[in-house]
Structure formats: structure tokens, C-alpha cells
C-alpha positions, 0 to 999 in steps of 0.5 A: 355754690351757684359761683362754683358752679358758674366759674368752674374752679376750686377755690381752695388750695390758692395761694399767693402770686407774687408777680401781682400787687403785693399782698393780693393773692391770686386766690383773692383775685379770682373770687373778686371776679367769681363775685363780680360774675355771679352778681352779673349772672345770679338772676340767670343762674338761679332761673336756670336751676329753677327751671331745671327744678321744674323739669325734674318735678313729676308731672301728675299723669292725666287722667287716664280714659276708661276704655273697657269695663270688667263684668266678671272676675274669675279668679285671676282672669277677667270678662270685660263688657266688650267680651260680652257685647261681642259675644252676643253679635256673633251669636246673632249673626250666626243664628240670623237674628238682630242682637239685642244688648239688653240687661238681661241678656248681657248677664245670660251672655256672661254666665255662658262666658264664665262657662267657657273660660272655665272649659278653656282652663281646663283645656290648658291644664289637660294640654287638651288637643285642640281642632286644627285652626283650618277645622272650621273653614268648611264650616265657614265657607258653608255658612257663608254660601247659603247665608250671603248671595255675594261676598259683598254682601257678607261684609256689609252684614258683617259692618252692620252687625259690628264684629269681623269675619275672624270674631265668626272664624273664632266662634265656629272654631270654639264650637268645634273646640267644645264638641271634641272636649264633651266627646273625649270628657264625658262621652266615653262614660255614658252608657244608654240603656234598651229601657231609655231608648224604649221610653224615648221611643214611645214619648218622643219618636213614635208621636212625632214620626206618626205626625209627619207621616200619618198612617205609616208604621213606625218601627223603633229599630229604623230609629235606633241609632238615631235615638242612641246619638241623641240620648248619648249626647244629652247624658253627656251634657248633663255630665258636664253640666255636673262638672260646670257646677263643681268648677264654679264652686271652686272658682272665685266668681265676681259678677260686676253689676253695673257691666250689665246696665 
């Protein structure tokens, strides 16, 4: 085979040349030189098949870097550490506080992750109408102004804290994204009773507007709408607490412990 391979002709099919030596063929003539090639190429044919054997061979992959670490598996989705991490330096830097990545706080982190993916699913599934992209910059540019005396500032703050000025435009956008779906959710179902307002009233408002302005006569009517929004608002959270509770039922919810070291 290697001297069919180096001399490129078929052996077979020869016969005789009578313009040659009597009895010698050319077919003879021509495997003499094809064994006198191959015993003066063999070594270096063999070389190169083997060579070739070698390229072939499949190449062990090396051994792949781990680049990020999954904390939670949702069904068929997942919340990786740096989701976590970067979750928490926002939430700082939009509070005005240092971040804090301890253990404790990466698994409250991610429990307030598994909340939101569970709310974006349902955004996907209902085609939700989601805020315009610009709905946030005012909310942006306001933040921005009262928070940083200067641009540089705001930059620098923003290297500090390890995150990008897109990480807080997303932030301030899912804030707005949250609000509109608790308003179209849950809100139309909620209905606050004159017993609740009165109750709210008594408990709340009046000891804390007589604390503030001693003397005053504090009446419930110049609160009642005020009181109405925020009893509105919180029936309205409970409401989705309810629905959160059921959707993590129906949900396959695996926290990865070692994420949170």
C-alpha cells in the first residue's frame, strides 16, 4: 500500500514490453523500481503517515476556567453569582449605603432575584406592555443631580462601587417595570373600606400628625386620600405576595448553597 501511495500507479493490469530484455515485463520493471523507492523512502513515508495520524488524533480540550457560578436554578433558567453581586451594588449605591456581599445578604439577594424572574415570566407569557426604554432618564438624571456634584464625580463613585451607569438605568427601568405591572395586576382588584381608612386613621395618622404638629387639630378628611393610595398600595402588594407564593409552588427552585459563601 505505502508504495502505491508513493508512486502513484496501479500495479495491476501490466503486461509484457517486448521492446525490453526478453522475459522481463514492464509491470516487473516497474514494481523493482517502486521496491527500490520505497526501501529508499519508507522511513519517511511511514513518518509522515504517522504525523498525519497524530494531527487527526483528537486533542484533549484544556481544562475549561470557571468563569461564573450558578446560585439558583429556576426551572429552566438560572441566577448566577455575579447576577447576585451586581444586584447588591446597585441596590446600594442607589440607597446611598456600602454594599455588603456577606452570606446572609447574598441569599436575601437572591430570594428578591427569584421574585423578579418569576414577575419577568409572567411579563413574557402576558406580552405585558413594558415602560418605554426613556421612561427612566428623568428618574436617572434626577438621581444623578441631587446625589453628584459633577459628572466626575458620579463616575468615579460608579468605579468604586464596581457596576456601570447602564447596571442603574436598568435598575430605575425594572423599578418602573414593577410598578406599572402591580398597577394593571393587582391593583384594580383591591377596594379599601371607610372601616380600614378609620382604623388607619386612628392608629396611624392622627398620633403621628399630632407628633409633628402639636396642638393642631388633625382632621381625617385632609388625609383621606393619602390614606386610600397607601391602603390601596399595600393591599396591593399583598396581593402579589399571594401570587409570588403560588408561582414558587409551581416552580422547580434550586438554591446552590456554595454560591452564597
Amino acid at each position: 500500500m505505502i508504495v502505491h501511495l508513493l508512486c502513484g500507479v496501479s500495479l495491476s493490469g501490466c503486461r509484457r514490453d517486448s521492446s525490453r530484455r526478453p522475459g522481463v515485463s514492464a509491470c516487473d520493471r516497474r514494481r523493482a523500481k517502486a521496491r527500490r523507492q520505497a526501501r529508499r523512502h519508507g522511513p519517511t513515508v511511514l513518518c509522515s503517515v504517522w504525523l498525519v495520524a497524530c494531527l487527526m488524533r483528537p486533542v484533549a480540550p484544556a481544562r475549561a476556567e470557571i468563569i461564573d457560578r450558578i446560585a439558583v436554578s429556576l426551572d429552566n433558567s438560572v441566577i448566577t453569582a455575579s447576577d447576585i453581586d451586581r444586584e447588591i451594588r446597585v441596590t446600594a449605591f442607589l440607597n446611598g449605603s456600602k454594599f455588603d456581599l456577606s452570606p446572609a445578604v447574598k441569599r436575601a439577594t437572591a430570594e428578591r432575584l427569584v421574585e423578579q424572574r418569576l414577575i419577568r415570566r409572567e411579563l413574557e407569557i402576558t406580552h405585558f406592555s413594558m415602560p418605554e426604554a426613556s421612561a427612566a432618564v428623568p428618574q436617572f438624571l434626577q438621581f444623578r443631580k441631587t446625589q453628584f456634584p459633577s459628572d466626575e464625580n458620579f463616575q468615579r463613585a460608579l468605579q468604586d462601587a464596581g457596576i456601570t451607569e447602564q447596571d442603574v438605568k436598568d435598575e430605575l427601568q425594572w423599578q418602573l417595570t414593577l410598578l406599572a405591572f402591580v398597577d394593571v395586576r393587582f391593583r384594580p382588584g383591591v377596594q379599601v373600606t371607610e372601616q380600614e381608612l378609620r382604623d388607619y386613621f386612628e392608629m396611624v395618622v392622627r398620633p403621628a400628625a399630632q407628633a409633628a404638629h402639636p396642638g393642631e387639630a388633625v382632621r381625617m378628611e385632609d388625609y383621606h386620600d393619602k390614606m386610600e393610595e397607601t391602603l390601596t398600595g399595600n393591599h396591593a402588594d399583598q396581593e402579589m405576595d399571594v401570587w409570588l407564593k403560588d408561582a414558587r409552588k409551581r416552580t422547580e427552585i434550586v438554591f446552590h448553597e456554595e454560591a452564597f459563601q
